[in-house]
N, C-alpha and C positions, 0 to 999 in steps of 0.2 A: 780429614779435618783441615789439612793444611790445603787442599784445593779448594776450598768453601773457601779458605779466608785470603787467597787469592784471586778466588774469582769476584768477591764482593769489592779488594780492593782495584781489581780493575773495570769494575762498574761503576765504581767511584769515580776511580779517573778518567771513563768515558766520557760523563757525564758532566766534568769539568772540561773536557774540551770542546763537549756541545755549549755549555754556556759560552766558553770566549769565542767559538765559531760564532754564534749570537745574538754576541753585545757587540763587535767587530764593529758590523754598519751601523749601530746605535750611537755609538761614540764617536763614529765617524762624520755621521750626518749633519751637525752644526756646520761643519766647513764645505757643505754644500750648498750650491745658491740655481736655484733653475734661470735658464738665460732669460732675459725680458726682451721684448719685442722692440725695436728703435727705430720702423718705420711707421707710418710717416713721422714728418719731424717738424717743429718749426720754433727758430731762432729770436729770442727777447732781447733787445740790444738796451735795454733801460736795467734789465739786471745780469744783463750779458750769462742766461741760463736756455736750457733747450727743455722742450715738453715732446715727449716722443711716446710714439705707439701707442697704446691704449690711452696712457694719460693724455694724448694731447684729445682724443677721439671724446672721451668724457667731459674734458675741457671746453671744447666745440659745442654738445650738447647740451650742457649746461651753463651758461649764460659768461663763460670766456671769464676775465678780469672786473668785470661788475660785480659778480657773486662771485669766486673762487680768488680773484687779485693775480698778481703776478708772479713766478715761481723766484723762490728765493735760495731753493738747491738746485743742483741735477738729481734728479732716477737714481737712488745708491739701495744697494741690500741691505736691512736691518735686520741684524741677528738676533737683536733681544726681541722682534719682534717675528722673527724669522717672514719677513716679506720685503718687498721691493715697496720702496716709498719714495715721498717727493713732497717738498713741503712750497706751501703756496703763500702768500700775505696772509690769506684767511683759511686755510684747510689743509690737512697731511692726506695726499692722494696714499692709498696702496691697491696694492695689485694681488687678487687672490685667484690666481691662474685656476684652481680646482672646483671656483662656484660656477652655477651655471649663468647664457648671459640672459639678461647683459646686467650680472652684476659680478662680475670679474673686478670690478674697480667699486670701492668703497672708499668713504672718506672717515677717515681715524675720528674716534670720540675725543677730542681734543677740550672739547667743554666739561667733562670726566673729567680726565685726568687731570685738568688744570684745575679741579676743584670747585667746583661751580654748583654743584646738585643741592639743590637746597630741600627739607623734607615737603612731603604733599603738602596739598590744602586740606583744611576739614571741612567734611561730607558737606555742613551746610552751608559753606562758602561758593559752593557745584553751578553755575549761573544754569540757568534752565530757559528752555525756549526763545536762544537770541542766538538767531542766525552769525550773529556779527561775532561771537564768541563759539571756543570750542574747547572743551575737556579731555585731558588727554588722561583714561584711565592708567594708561600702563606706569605715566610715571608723576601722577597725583598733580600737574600741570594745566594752567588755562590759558591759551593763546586767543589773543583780542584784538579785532578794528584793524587799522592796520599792520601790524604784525602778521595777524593770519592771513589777509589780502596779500601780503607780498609772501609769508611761507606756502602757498595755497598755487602762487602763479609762479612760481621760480623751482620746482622740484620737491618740496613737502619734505614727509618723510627719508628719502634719498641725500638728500641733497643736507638737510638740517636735522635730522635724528629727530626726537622728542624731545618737548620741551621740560628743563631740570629748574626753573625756577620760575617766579611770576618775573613780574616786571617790577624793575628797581629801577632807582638811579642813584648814578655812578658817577661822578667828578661831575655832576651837572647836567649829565647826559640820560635819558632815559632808554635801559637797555632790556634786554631778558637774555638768557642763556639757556641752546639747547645741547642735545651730546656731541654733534661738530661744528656748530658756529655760534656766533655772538648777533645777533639783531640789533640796531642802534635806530634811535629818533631824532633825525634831522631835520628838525622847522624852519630853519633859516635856507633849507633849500628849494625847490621849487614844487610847487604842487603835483602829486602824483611822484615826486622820486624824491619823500623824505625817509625813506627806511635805506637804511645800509648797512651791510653785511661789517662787522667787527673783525680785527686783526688777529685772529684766537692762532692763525697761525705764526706770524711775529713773536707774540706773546709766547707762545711752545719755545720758540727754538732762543730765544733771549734769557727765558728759566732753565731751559735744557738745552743746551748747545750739543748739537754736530760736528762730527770731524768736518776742520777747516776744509780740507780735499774736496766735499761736496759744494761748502760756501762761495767755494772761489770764483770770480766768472771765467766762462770760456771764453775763448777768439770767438770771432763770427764765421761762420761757414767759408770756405771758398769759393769763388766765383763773383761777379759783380755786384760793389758794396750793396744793399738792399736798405732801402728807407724804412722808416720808423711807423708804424700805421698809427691810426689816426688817435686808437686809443693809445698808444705809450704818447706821443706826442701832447693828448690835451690834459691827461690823468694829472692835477696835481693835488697836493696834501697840504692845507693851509692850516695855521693853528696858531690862534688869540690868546694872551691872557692882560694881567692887568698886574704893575710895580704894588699895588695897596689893595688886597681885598676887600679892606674896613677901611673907612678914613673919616675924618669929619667932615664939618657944614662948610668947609672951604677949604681950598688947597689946590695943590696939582697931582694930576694922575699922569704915568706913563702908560701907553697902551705899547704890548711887542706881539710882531709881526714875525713868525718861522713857516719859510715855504721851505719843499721839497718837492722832486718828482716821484714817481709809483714808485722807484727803487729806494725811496728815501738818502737820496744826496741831496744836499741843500744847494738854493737855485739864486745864481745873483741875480741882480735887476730888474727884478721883478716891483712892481709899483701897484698898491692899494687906496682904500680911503677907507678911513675909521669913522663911520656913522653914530654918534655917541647920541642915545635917545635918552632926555632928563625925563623925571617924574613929569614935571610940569608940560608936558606937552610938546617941547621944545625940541627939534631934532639939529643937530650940527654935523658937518660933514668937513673932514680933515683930511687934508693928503699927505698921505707918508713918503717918506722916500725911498727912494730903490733899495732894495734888501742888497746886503754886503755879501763876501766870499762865505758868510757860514749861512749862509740864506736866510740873515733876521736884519729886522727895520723896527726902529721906537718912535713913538710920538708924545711927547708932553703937553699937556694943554690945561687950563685955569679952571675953573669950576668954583659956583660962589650961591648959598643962601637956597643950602639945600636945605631939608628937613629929617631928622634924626629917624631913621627908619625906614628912606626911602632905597630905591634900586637903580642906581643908574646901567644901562644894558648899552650893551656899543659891538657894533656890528664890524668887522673890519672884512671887505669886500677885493677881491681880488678879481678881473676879467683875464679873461683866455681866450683869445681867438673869440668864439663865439658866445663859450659856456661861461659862465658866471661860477669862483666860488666863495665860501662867507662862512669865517671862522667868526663864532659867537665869543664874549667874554662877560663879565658884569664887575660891579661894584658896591657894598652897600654903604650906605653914610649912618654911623652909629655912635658919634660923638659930637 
């Protein structure tokens, strides 16, 4: 009797040793990180960060700083997400070493988590037989005109997930939201390149910050200093608004002027003209003066014998070298 209830209690306690033999590596395993690849490599001197190994290769692929922007980390391990990440202006690169390729590199649903999914459409909302439109069952979404033309030629699916909401507008802008980017309508830019990729990555890391360690920028490589190519050089960020939303039939308006480059540091001496279009027909064209140390410039100007309802729209135009760019703003007169 007494060897039964010792044999039972050392089956017990076998059995307790197998389990923490285990759980050992189970528990262990958070504090593991598989090493990421760091070749090739190439150096951002506008956000002084590095795009290495796979991510720069995906990068390259898909259309560089146009659609993805410029990296605003380095390559750090993310635990809660247990993967190698990297966050961009517009998209959080990760690395899932165990898919097959070439989709080792995925771009995080950042329009997810940021909240953005808005429910289907109903059934007979469905557009039927227009090429120029497309239904996307899986997440009750219709992508139109241009939108689709640019989701369609820039990597679809890959690159933009599904689309989670129709089209809205947003501060004036008209946008749509898919699982990893934002789509924006830019009419004030030039024919054939008004759609542009939204900051969904900005946006992530401004609502959820990263450890500073990744933020920081690095030195530049060693070896001889290397110039700035052509995209960080021309990339800038111009952005219009207006002292009076609403005003009346007469007064004065300020129009301000904030430039920055991709990295968003604000850029002195920079000089525009404020194109102010009245209801009546009338265009005027204003020179502003060089933007100061915080990269912004104002303009005051008269306005007289408007009519209660109307839209004054004012264009404020910035040149670059060669490119042109043109932050919109408006005003209505409602008194």
């Amino acid at each position: 009797m007494v060897g039964r209830i010792l044999w039972k209690m050392f089956g017990v306690l076998a059995g307790l040793v197998v389990l923490v033999w285990l759980g050992a590596p189970i528990a262990a395993a958070p504090h593991w990180q598989p090493p990421f690849p760091e070749e090739p490599w190439e150096y951002f001197q506008l956000t002084g960060h590095f795009v290495k190994g796979p991510f720069l290769e995906f990068f390259n692929q898909h259309g560089r700083t146009r659609i993805l922007g410029y990296p605003q980390t380095e390559a750090f391990y993310d635990r809660r997400l247990g993967l190698w990440v990297q966050y961009f202006d517009n998209v959080r690169m990760e690395w899932h070493p165990g898919n097959p390729d070439p989709y080792k590199v995925q771009l995080g649903l950042l329009g997810e988590e940021l909240g953005y999914r808005e429910p289907p459409i109903p059934l007979e909302k469905i557009p039927r037989g227009n090429p120029l439109q497309r239904y996307f069952p899986e997440t009750g979404h219709v992508v139109s005109y241009a939108f689709l033309t640019f989701y369609e030629q820039n990597g679809g699916l890959d690159v933009f997930g599904y689309p989670i909401s129709e089209i809205r507008l947003e501060n004036g802008r008209t946008v749509q939201y898919f699982q990893r980017t934002r789509l924006e309508w830019h009419p004030e830019r030039p024919r054939g390149d008004r759609v542009v990729v939204g900051s969904l990555g900005m946006m992530y890391l401004q609502k959820f910050p990263v450890p500073t360690e990744y933020r920081m920028r690095r030195p530049p490589p060693p070896g001889p200093p290397r110039s700035a190519s052509s995209e960080e050089i021309m990339e800038l960020r111009v952005y219009a608004s207006v002292r009076h939303p609403v005003t009346g039939q007469e007064g004065y308006q300020t129009v301000y002027l904030y430039v920055t480059d991709a990295a968003r540091r604000p850029l002195r001496g920079v000089t525009a003209i404020a194109r102010v279009r009245f209801p009546n027909g009338l265009t005027m064209d204003y020179p502003m003066e060089a933007t100061n140390a915080r990269g912004i410039s104002a303009l005051t100007f008269y306005f007289a014998s408007l009519i209660s309802g109307q839209k004054v729209v004012i264009e404020v135009i910035v040149q670059s070298g060669s490119r042109t760019f043109t932050a919109p703003t408006s005003f209505v007169v409602w008194y």
